[in-house]
KOLRO-243534 format. One record per residue (C-alpha): residue number from 1; residue in one letter; z, x negated, y. Coordinates in Angstrom, 2 decimals, always signed. Last residue first. Layout:
! residues N
+-----+------+---------+---------+---------+
! seq ! type !      up !    east !   north !
+-----+------+---------+---------+---------+
! NUM !    A !       Z !       X !       Y !
...
+-----+------+---------+---------+---------+
***
This chain:
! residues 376
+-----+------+---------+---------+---------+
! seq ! type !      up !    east !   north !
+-----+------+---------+---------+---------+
! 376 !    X !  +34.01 !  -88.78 ! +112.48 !
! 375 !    X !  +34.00 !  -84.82 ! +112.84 !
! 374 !    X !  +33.19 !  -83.10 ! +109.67 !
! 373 !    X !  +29.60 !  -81.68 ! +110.06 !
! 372 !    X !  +28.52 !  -84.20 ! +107.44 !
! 371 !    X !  +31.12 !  -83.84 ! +104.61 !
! 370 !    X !  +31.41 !  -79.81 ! +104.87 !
! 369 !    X !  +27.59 !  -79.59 ! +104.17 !
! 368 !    X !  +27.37 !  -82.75 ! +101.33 !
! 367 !    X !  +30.21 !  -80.37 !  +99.80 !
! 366 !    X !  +28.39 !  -76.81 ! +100.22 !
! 365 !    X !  +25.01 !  -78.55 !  +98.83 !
! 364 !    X !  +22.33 !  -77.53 ! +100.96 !
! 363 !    X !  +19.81 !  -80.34 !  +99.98 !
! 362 !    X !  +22.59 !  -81.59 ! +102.10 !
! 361 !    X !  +20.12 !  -84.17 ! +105.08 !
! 360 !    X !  +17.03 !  -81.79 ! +104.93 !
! 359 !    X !  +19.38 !  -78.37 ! +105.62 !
! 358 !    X !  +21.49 !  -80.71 ! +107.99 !
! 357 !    X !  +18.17 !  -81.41 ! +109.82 !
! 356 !    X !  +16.99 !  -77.73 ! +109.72 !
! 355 !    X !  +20.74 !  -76.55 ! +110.87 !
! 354 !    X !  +19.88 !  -78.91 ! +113.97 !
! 353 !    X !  +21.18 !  -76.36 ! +116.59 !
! 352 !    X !  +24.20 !  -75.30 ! +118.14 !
! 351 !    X !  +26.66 !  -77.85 ! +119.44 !
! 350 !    X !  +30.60 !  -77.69 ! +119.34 !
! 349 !    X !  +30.75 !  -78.02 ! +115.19 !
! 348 !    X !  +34.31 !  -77.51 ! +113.95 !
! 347 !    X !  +34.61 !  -75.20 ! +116.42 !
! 346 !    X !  +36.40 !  -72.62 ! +114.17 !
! 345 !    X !  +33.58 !  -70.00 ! +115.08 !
! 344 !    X !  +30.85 !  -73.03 ! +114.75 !
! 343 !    X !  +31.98 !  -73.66 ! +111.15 !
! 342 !    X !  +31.83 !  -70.46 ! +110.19 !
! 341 !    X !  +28.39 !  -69.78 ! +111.33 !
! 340 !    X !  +27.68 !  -72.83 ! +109.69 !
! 339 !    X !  +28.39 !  -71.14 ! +105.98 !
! 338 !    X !  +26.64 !  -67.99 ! +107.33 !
! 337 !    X !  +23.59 !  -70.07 ! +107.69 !
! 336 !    X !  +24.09 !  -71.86 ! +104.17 !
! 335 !    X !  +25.13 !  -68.84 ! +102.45 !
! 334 !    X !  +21.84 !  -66.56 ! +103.74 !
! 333 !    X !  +19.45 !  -69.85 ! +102.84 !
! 332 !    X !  +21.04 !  -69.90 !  +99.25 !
! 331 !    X !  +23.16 !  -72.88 !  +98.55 !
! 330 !    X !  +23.17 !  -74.98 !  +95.90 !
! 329 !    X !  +23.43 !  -73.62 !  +92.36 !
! 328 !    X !  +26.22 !  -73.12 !  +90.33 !
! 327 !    X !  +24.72 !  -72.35 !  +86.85 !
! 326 !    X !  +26.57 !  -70.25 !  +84.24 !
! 325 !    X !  +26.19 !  -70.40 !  +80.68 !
! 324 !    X !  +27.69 !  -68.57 !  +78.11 !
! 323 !    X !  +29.50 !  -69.76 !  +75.32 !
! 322 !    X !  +28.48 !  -70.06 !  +70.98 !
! 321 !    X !  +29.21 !  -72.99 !  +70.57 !
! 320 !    X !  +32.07 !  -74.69 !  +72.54 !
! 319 !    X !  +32.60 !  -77.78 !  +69.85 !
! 318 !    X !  +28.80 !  -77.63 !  +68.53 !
! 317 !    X !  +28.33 !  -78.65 !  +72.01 !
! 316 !    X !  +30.46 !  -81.32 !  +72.76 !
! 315 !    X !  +29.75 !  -82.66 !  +69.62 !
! 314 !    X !  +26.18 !  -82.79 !  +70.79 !
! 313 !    X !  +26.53 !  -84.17 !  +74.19 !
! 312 !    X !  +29.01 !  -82.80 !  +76.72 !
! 311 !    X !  +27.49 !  -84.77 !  +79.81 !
! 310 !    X !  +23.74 !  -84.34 !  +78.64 !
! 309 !    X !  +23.79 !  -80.90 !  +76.98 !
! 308 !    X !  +26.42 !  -79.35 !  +80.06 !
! 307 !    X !  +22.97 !  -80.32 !  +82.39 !
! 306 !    X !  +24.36 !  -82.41 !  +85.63 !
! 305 !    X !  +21.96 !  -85.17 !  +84.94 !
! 304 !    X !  +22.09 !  -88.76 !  +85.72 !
! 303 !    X !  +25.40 !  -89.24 !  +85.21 !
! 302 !    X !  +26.47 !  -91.32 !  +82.24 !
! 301 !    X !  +26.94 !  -94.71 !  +83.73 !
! 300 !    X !  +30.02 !  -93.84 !  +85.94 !
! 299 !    X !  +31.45 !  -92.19 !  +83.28 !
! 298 !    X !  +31.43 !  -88.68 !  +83.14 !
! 297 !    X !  +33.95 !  -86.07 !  +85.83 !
! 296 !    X !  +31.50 !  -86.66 !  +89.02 !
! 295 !    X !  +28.80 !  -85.17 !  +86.68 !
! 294 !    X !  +30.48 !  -81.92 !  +86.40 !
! 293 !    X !  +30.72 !  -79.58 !  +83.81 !
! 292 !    X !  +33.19 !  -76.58 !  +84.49 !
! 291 !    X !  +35.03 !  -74.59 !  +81.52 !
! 290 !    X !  +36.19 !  -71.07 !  +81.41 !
! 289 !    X !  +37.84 !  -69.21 !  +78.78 !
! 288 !    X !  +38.58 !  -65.73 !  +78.17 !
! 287 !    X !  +41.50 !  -63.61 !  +76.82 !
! 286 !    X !  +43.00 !  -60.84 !  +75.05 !
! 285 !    X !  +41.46 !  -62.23 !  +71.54 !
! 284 !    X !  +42.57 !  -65.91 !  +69.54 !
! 283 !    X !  +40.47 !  -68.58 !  +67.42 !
! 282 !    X !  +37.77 !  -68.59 !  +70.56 !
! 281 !    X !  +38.52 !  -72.55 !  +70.92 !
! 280 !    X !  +38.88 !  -73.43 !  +74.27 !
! 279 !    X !  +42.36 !  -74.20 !  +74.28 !
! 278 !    X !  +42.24 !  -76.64 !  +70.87 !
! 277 !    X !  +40.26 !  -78.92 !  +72.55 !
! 276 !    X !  +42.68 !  -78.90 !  +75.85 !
! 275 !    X !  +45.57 !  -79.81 !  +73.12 !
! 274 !    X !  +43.29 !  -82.48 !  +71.80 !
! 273 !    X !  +43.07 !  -83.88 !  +75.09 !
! 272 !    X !  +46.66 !  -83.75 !  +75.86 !
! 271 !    X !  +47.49 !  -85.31 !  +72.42 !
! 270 !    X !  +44.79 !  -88.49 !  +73.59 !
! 269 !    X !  +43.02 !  -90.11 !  +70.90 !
! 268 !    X !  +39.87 !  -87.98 !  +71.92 !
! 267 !    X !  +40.10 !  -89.41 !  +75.18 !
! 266 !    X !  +39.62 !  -92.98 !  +73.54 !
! 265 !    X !  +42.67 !  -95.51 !  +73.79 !
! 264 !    X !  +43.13 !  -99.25 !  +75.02 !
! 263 !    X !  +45.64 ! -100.77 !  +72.99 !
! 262 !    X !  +48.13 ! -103.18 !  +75.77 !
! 261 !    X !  +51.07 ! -102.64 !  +73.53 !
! 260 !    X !  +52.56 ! -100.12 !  +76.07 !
! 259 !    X !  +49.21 !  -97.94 !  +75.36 !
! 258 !    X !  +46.27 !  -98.32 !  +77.89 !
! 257 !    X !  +44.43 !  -95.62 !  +79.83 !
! 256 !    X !  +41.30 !  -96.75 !  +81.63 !
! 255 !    X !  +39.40 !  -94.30 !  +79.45 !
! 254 !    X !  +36.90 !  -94.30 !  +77.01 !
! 253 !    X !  +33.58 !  -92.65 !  +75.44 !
! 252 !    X !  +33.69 !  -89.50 !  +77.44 !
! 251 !    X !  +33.94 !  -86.70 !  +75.76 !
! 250 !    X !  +37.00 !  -84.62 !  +77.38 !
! 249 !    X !  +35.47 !  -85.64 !  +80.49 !
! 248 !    X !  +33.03 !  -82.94 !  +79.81 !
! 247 !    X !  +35.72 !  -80.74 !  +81.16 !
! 246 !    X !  +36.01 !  -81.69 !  +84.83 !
! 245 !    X !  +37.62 !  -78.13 !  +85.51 !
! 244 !    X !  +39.34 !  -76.36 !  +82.87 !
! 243 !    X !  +40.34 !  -72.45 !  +82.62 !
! 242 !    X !  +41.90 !  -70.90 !  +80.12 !
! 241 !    X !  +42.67 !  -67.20 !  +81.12 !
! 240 !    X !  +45.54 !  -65.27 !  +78.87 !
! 239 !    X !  +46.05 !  -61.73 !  +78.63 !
! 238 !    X !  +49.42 !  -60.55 !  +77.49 !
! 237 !    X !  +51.20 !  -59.14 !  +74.50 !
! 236 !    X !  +48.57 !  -57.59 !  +72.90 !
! 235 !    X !  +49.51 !  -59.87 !  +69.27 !
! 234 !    X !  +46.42 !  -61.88 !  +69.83 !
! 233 !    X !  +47.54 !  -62.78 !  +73.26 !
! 232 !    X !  +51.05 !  -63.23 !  +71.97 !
! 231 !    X !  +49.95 !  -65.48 !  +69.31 !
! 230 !    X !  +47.39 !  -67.91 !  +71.71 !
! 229 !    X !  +50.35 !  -67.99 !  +74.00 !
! 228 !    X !  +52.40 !  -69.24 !  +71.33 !
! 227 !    X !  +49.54 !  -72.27 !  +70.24 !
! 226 !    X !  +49.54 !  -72.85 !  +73.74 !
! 225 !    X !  +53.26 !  -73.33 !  +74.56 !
! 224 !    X !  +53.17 !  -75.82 !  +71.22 !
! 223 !    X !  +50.78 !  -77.76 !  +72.74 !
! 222 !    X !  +52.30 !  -78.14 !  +75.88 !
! 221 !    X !  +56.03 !  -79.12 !  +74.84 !
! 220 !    X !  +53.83 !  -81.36 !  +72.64 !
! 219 !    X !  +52.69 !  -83.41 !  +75.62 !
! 218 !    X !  +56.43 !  -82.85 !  +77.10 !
! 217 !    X !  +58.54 !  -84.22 !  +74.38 !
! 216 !    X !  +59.54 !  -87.52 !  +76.05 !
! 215 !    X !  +59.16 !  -85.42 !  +79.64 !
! 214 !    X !  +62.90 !  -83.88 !  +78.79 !
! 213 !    X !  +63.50 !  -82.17 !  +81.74 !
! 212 !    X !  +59.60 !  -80.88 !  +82.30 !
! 211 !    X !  +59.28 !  -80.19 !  +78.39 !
! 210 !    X !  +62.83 !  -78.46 !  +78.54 !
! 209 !    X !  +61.87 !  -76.00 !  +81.65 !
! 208 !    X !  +58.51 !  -75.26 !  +79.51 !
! 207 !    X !  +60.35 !  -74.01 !  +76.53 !
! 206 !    X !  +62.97 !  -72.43 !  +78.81 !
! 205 !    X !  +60.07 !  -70.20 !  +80.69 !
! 204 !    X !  +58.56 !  -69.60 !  +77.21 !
! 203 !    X !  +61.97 !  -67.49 !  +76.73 !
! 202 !    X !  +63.78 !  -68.78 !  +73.32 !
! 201 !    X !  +63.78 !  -66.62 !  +70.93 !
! 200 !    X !  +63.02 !  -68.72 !  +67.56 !
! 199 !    X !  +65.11 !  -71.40 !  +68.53 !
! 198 !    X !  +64.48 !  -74.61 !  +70.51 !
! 197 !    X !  +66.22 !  -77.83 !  +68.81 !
! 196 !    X !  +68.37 !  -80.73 !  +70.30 !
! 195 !    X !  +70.65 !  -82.79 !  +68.45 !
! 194 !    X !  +68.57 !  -84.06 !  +65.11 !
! 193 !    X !  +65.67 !  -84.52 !  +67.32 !
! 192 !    X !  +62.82 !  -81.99 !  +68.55 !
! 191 !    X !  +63.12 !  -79.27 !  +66.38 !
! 190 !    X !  +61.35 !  -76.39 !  +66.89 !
! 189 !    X !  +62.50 !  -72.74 !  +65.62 !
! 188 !    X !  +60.24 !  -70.11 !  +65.30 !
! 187 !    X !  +58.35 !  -67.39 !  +67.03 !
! 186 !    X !  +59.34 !  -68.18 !  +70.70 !
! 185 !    X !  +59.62 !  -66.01 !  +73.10 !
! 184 !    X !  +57.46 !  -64.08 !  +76.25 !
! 183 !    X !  +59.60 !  -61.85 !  +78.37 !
! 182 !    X !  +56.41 !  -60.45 !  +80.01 !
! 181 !    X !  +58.21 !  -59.93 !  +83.36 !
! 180 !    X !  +59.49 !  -63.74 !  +83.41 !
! 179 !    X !  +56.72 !  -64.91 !  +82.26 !
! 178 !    X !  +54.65 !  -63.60 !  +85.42 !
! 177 !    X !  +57.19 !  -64.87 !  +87.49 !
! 176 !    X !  +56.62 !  -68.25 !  +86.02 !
! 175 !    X !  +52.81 !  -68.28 !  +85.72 !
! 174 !    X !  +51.72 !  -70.13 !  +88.56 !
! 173 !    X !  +54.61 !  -72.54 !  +88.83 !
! 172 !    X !  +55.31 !  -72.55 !  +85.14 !
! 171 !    X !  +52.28 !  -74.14 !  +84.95 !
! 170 !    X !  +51.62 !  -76.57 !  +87.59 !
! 169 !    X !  +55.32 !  -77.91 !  +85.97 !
! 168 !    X !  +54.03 !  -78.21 !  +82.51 !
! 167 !    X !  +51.18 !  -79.95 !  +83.74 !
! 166 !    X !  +53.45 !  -82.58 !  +85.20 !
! 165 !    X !  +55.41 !  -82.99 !  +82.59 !
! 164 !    X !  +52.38 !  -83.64 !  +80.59 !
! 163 !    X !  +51.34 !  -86.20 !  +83.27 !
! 162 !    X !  +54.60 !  -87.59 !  +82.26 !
! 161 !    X !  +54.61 !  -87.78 !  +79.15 !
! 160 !    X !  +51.04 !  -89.37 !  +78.85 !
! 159 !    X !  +51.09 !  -89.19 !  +74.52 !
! 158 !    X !  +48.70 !  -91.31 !  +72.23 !
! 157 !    X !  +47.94 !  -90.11 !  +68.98 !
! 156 !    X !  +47.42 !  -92.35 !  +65.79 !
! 155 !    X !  +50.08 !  -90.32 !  +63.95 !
! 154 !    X !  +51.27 !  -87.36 !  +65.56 !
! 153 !    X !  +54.50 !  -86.84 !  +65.71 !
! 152 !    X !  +56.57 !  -90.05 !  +67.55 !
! 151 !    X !  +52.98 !  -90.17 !  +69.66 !
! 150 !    X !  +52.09 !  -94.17 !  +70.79 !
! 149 !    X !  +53.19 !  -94.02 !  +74.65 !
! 148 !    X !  +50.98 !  -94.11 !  +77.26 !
! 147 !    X !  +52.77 !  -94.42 !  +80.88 !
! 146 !    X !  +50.57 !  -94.42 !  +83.49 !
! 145 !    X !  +49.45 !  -97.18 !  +85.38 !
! 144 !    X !  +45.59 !  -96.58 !  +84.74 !
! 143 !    X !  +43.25 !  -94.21 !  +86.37 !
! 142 !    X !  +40.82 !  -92.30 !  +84.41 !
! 141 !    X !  +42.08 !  -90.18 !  +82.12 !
! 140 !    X !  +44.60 !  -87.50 !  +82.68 !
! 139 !    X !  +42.89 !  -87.58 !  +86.49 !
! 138 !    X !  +40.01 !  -87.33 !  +85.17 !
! 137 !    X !  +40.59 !  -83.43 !  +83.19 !
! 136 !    X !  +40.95 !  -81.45 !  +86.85 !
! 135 !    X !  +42.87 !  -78.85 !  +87.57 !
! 134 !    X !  +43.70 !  -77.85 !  +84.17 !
! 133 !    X !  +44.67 !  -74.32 !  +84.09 !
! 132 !    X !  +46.12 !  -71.81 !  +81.24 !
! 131 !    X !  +46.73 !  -68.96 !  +83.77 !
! 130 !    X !  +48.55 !  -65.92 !  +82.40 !
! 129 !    X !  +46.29 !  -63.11 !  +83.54 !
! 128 !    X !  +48.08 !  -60.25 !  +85.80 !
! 127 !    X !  +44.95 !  -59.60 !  +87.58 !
! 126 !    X !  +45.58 !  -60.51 !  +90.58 !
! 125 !    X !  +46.03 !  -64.03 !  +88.72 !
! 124 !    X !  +42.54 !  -63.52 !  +86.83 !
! 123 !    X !  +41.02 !  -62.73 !  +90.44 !
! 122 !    X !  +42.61 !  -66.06 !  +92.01 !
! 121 !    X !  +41.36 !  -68.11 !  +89.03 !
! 120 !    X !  +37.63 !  -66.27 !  +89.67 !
! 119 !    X !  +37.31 !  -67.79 !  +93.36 !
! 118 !    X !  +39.24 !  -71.09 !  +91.93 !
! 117 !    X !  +36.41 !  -71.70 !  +89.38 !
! 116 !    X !  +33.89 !  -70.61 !  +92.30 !
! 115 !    X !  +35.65 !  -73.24 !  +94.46 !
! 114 !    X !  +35.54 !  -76.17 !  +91.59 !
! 113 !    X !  +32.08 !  -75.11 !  +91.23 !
! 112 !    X !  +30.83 !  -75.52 !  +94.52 !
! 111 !    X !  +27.34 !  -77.50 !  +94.51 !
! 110 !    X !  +29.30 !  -80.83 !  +95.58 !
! 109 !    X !  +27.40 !  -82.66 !  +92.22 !
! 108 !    X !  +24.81 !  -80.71 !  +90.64 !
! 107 !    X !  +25.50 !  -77.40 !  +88.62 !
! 106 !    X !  +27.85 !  -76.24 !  +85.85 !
! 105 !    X !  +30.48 !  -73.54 !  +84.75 !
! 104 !    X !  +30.27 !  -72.89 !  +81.33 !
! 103 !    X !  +31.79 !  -69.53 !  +80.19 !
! 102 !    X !  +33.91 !  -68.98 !  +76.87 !
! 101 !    X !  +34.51 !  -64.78 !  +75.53 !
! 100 !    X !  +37.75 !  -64.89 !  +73.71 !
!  99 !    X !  +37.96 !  -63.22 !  +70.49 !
!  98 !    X !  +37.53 !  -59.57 !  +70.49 !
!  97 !    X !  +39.90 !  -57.35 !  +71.51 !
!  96 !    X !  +39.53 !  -57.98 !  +75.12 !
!  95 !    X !  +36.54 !  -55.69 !  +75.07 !
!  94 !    X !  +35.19 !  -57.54 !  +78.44 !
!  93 !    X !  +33.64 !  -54.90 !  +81.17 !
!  92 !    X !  +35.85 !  -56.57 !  +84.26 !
!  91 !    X !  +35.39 !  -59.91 !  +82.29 !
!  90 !    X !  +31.43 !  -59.88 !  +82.54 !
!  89 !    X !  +32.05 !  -58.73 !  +86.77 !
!  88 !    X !  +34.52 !  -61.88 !  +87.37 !
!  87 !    X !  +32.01 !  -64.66 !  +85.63 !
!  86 !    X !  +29.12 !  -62.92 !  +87.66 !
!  85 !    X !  +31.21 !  -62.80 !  +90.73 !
!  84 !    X !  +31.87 !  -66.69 !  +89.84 !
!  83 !    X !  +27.82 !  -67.54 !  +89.65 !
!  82 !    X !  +26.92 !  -64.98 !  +93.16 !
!  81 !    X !  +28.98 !  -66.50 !  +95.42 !
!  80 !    X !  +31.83 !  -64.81 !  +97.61 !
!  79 !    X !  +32.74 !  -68.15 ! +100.40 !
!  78 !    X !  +36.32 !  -68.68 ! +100.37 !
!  77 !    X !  +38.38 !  -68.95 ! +103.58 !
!  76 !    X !  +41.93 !  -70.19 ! +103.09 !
!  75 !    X !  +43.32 !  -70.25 ! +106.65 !
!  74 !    X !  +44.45 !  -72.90 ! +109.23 !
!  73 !    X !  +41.35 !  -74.28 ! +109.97 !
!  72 !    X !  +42.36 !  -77.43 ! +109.71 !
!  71 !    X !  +44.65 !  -77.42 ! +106.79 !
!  70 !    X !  +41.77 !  -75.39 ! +105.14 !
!  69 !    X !  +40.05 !  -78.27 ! +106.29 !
!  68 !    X !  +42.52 !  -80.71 ! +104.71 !
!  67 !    X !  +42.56 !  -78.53 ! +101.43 !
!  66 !    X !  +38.62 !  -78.36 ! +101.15 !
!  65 !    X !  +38.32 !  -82.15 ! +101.17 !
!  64 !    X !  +41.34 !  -82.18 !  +98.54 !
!  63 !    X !  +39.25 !  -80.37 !  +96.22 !
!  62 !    X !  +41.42 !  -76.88 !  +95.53 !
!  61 !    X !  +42.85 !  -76.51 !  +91.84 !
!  60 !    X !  +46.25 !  -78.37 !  +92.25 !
!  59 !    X !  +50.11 !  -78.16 !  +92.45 !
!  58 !    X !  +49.97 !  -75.76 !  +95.22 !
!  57 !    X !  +46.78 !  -73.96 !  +94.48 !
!  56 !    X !  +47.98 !  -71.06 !  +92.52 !
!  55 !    X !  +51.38 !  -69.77 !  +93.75 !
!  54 !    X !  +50.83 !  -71.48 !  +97.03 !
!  53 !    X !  +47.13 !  -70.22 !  +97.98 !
!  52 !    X !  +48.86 !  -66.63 !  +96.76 !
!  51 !    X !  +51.42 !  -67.15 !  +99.42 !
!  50 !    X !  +49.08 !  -67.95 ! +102.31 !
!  49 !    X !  +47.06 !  -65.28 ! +102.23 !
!  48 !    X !  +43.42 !  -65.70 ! +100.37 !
!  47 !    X !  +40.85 !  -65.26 ! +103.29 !
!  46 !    X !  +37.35 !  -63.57 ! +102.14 !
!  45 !    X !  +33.88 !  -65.06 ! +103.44 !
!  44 !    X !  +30.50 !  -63.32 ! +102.46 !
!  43 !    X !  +27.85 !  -64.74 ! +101.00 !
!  42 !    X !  +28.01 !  -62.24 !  +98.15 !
!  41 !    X !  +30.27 !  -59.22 !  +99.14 !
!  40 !    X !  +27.93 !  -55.97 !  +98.65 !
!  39 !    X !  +27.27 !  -57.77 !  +95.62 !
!  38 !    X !  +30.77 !  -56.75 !  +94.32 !
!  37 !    X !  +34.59 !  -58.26 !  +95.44 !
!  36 !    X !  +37.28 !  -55.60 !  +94.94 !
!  35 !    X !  +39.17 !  -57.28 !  +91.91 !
!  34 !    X !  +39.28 !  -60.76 !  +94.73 !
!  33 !    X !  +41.75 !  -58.70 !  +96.25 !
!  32 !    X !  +41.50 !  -59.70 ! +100.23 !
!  31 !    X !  +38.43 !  -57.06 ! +101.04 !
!  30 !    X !  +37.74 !  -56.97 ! +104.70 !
!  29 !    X !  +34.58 !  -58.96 ! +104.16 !
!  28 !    X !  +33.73 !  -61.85 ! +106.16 !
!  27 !    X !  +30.12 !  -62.56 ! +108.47 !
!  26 !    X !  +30.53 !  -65.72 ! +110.24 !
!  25 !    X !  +31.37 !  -64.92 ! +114.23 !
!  24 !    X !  +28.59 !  -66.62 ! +116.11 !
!  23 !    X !  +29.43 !  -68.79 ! +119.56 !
!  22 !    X !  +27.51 !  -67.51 ! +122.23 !
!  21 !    X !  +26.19 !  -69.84 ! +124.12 !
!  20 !    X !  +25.60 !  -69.27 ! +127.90 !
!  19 !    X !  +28.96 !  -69.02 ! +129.01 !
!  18 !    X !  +29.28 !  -72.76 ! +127.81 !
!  17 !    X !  +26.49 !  -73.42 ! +129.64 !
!  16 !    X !  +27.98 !  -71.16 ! +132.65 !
!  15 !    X !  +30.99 !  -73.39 ! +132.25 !
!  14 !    X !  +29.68 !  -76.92 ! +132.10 !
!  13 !    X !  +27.83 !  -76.10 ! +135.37 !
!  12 !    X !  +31.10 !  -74.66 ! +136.98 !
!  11 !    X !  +32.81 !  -78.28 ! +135.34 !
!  10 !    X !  +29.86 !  -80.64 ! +137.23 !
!   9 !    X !  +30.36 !  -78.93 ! +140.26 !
!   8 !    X !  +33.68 !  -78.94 ! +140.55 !
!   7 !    X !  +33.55 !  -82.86 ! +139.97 !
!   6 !    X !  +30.69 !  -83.05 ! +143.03 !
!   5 !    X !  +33.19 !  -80.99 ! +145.29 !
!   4 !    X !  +36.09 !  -83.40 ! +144.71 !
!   3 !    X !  +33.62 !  -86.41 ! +145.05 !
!   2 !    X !  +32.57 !  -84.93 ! +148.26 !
!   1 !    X !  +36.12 !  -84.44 ! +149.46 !
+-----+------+---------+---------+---------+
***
């Protein structure tokens, strides 16, 4: 009987202490349409529903981290920062007749660029942009096992079929509806073998579908669907958004990739890297392009600076020249309090206090943040 009344004790005392904190509510905005966001916004959370997260994010654009707590949480909370309302604001006043304005994304590593990349994806798919994404350029590159096969038409080019296949089908997944509507053709015949050929008129939609089937032609499946998007655009037939995370990897000075004759090959012997060359090139108008820097995309010996100069080097440069530069910085005092606010309304910390400590310990990087108060 004692021990009962000792245990009820102990659980009214954990009760009034847990009476006694008042777990904070982070402070959201009501507005879900990303073309709504202003400054009134800025470290403010907004919830992307559950369909849109699919048509964009399915097949890539979200750091897996951020996926399994969104998994957690179950909701798609992004945080309104200042660098991708910037990016979103410049192409609300863009004169889309003139050739596409380009926008470097870049900060220190786990500052939140892939997130303010997807911030400003989600407003160029609301609105009505065809998305020209690469999720993320290292993955083309850095891990061997893939098939590399010597191009059949381009000499001294290496194709990854099947990552190109795989592109092809992150692409028609967030842009396939979209197509659809636009009714988008082709503007000549291509000829693939002496049996099959695409003819002028064929949907983009089909061009894609027979890139995907027939992965052998898939790399310049993809090249070919930009250089007609790049006409269209041009021609006022859409708007078109290039965006590419992990870019400077396009520069590194080698891969892990290695041809079926066991030839190691650069990224710039790649067709899929040319092809992403080619995309940010400002050779075409109704459009914009955005790139993002990152460290964690160079070699492991190249990253002791997250400046676009160092990681992109001077070809790099000269390659993107002239663009407009757009630092990601860590968080400001306002984001990082609201930013554990939201953690302590999903529980996902239990005990207030030590925000100075985790302050010290992240330098207030959003990643380093998420990292440490995920439970062990």
């Amino acid at each position: 009987m004692r021990a009962y009344r000792r245990l009820c004790g102990y659980a009214t005392a954990a009760v009034k202490q847990e009476t006694q904190y008042q777990i904070p509510t982070a402070a959201r905005t009501e507005k879900k349409n990303p073309v709504d966001h202003d400054s009134q916004d800025v470290s403010k959370f907004y919830t992307i529903d559950p369909k849109t997260v699919s048509n964009i994010f399915q097949t890539g654009g979200l750091p897996k981290p951020f996926t399994e707590q969104t998994n957690m949480f179950a909701e798609t909370a992004l945080m309104i920062r200042q660098p991708a309302l910037e990016v979103i604001n410049s192409l609300k006043s863009t004169d889309f007749q003139k050739p596409a304005v380009r926008y470097l994304l870049y900060g220190q590593t786990g500052s939140g660029k892939s997130l303010s990349l997807a911030h400003i994806l989600h407003y160029a798919y609301s609105s009505k942009f065809i998305l020209y994404h690469i999720p993320y350029v290292p993955i083309w590159l850095k891990y061997d096992r893939k098939e590399v096969n010597w191009s059949s038409s381009k000499n001294g080019m290496a194709d990854i079929p099947l990552i190109a296949a795989q592109w092809l089908k992150h692409f028609v997944h967030q842009n396939g509806a979209l197509l659809n509507e636009l009714n988008l053709t082709t503007s000549q015949d291509y000829v693939w073998s002496q049996r099959e050929t695409t003819p002028q008129g064929t949907t983009l939609n089909e061009l894609v579908t027979h890139g995907i089937n027939r992965a052998k032609y898939a790399c310049d499946c993809m090249d070919i669907l930009l250089n007609e998007l790049k006409a269209h655009c041009s021609n006022n037939r859409c708007k078109m958004l290039v965006a590419i995370d992990g870019f400077n990897a396009f520069f590194n000075e080698k891969t892990d990739l290695k041809t079926e004759d066991r030839v190691k090959v650069t990224p710039q012997q790649i067709t899929m890297v040319q092809t992403g060359l080619s995309a940010v090139l400002s050779d075409w108008n109704n459009g914009a392009i955005i790139m993002v820097t990152s460290p964690r995309a160079a070699l492991n010996t190249k990253r002791e600076s997250h400046l676009p100069i160092y990681l992109i080097g001077r070809q790099g440069f000269e390659h993107i020249d002239p663009f407009i530069p757009v630092m990601v910085p860590e968080l400001s005092t306002v984001e990082f309090n609201n930013m554990l606010d939201y953690y302590e309304e999903k529980r996902w910390l239990q005990k207030p206090g030590g925000r100075k400590e985790l302050e010290f310990l992240t330098s207030k990087l959003p990643a380093d943040l998420m990292a440490r108060c995920a439970p062990l």
